[in-house]
PAZAMAR-941960 format. One record per residue (C-alpha): x, y, z. Coordinates in steps of 0.2 Angstrom, whole numbers, padded with zeros to 4 digits, always signed. Layout:
! PAZAMAR-941960
XYZ...
END
This chain:
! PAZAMAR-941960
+0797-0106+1012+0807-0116+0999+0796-0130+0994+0805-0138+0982+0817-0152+0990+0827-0157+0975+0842-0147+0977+0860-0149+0988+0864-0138+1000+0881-0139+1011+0879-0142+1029+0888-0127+1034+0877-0116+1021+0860-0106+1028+0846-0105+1017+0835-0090+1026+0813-0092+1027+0808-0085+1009+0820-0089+0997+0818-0100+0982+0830-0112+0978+0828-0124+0960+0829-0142+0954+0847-0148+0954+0856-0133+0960+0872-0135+0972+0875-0124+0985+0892-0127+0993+0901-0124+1009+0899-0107+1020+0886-0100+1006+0871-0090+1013+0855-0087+1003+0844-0074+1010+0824-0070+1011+0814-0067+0997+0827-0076+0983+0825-0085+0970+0839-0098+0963+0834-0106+0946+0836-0124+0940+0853-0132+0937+0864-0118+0946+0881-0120+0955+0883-0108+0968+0903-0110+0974+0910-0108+0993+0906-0091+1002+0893-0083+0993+0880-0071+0997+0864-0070+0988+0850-0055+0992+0839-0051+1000+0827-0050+0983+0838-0055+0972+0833-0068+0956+0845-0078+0948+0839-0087+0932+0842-0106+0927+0861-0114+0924+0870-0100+0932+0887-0102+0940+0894-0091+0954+0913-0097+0959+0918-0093+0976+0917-0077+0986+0906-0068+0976+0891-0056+0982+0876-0056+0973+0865-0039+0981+0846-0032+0980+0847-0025+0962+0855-0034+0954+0847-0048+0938+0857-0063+0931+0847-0071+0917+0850-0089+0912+0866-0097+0909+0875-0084+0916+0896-0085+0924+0903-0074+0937+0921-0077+0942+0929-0081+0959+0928-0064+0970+0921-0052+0956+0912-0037+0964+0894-0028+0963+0892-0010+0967+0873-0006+0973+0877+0012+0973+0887+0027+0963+0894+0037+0981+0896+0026+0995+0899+0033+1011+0899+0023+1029+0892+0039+1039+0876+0042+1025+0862+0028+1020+0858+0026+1004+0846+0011+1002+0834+0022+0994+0848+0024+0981+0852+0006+0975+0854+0003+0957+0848-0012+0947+0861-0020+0936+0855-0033+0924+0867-0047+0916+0859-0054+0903+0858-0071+0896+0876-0081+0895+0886-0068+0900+0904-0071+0907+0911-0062+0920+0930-0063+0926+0939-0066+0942+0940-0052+0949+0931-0040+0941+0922-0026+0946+0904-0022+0940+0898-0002+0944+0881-0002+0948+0866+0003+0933+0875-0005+0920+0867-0020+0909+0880-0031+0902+0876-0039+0885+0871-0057+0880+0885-0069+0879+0895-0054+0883+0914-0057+0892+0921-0046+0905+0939-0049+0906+0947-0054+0921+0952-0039+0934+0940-0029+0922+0931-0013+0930+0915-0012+0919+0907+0008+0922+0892+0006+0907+0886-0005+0898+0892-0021+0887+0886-0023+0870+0877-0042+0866+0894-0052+0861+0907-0042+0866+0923-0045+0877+0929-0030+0885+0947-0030+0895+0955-0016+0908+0950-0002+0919+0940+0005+0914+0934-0009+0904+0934-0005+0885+0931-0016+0870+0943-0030+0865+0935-0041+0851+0918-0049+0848+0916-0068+0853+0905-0081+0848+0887-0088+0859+0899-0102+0866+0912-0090+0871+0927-0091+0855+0932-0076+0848+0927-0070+0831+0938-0065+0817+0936-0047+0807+0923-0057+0796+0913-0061+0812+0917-0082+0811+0920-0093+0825+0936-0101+0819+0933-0114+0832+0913-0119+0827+0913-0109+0810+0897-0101+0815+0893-0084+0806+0886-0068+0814+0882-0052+0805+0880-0035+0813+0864-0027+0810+0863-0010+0815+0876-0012+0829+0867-0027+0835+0876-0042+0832+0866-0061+0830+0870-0078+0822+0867-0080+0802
END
């Protein structure tokens, strides 16, 4: 039972017995959250989304329209996914075999972007403050800071916490702020 009141949710939305939904988030037209969910602080959830079952979305996320948020998959804080961009839950699906048993977690970590459009192959983590091009088909995982593009998805540049892309010396041009690689890991100076 969801007893926090201080949210918005759209008449035409369902909220299902044993989810979780957080101070200030919107949830818009024909959106369903299902049982045993939980929707942080200060998220935008968009027209026809689906959420769950046991599924845990952190603070500030944004999910645009049409987009299908299943049971193994984790979005940190601060995380965007793009109008009608697609979770797998499993490697080999097939209508005739069940395979419940078989689904995958898949973690998007803290202020990762994903495009419109894109597709995210189950088991993968994709990396802090990563970007996944639009249209992208992600199948492993996305390094912290990195924008990859295409399908399969492969690395384009590296871009900045607030999303700019860094120059070969690793500077935002827009903020100046530095990074440094360290061990393939990249963070701010």
């Amino acid at each position: 039972m969801n007893n926090n009141k201080n949210f918005f949710c759209h008449e035409s939305s369902f909220i299902d017995e044993g989810a979780f939904i957080g101070s200030n988030t919107k949830i818009w037209h024909f959106s369903h959250i299902l049982s045993n969910t939980n929707v942080g602080d200060n998220c935008s959830i968009g027209q026809n989304v689906v959420i769950g079952p046991n599924v845990n979305i952190g603070n500030g996320c944004k999910i645009q329209n049409n987009v299908s948020v299943y049971d193994g998959i984790k979005l940190e804080n601060d995380v965007f996914l793009g109008p009608s961009c697609v979770f797998t839950n499993v490697i080999n699906p097939r209508a005739f075999v069940e395979r419940k048993d078989e689904f995958q977690t898949t973690l998007i970590k803290k202020g990762a972007s994903i495009g419109a459009n894109a597709t995210i192959i189950c088991g993968v983590t994709i990396g802090e403050y990563s970007i996944i091009g639009a249209g992208s088909v992600v199948t492993k995982d996305v390094e912290p800071y990195t924008v990859v593009i295409g399908n399969p998805a492969k690395f384009y540049c590296m871009a900045s916490k607030e999303g700019d892309i860094l120059d070969s010396n690793l500077v935002s041009k827009k903020t100046g702020t530095k990074y440094i690689l360290n061990d393939g890991v990249i963070t701010e100076k």
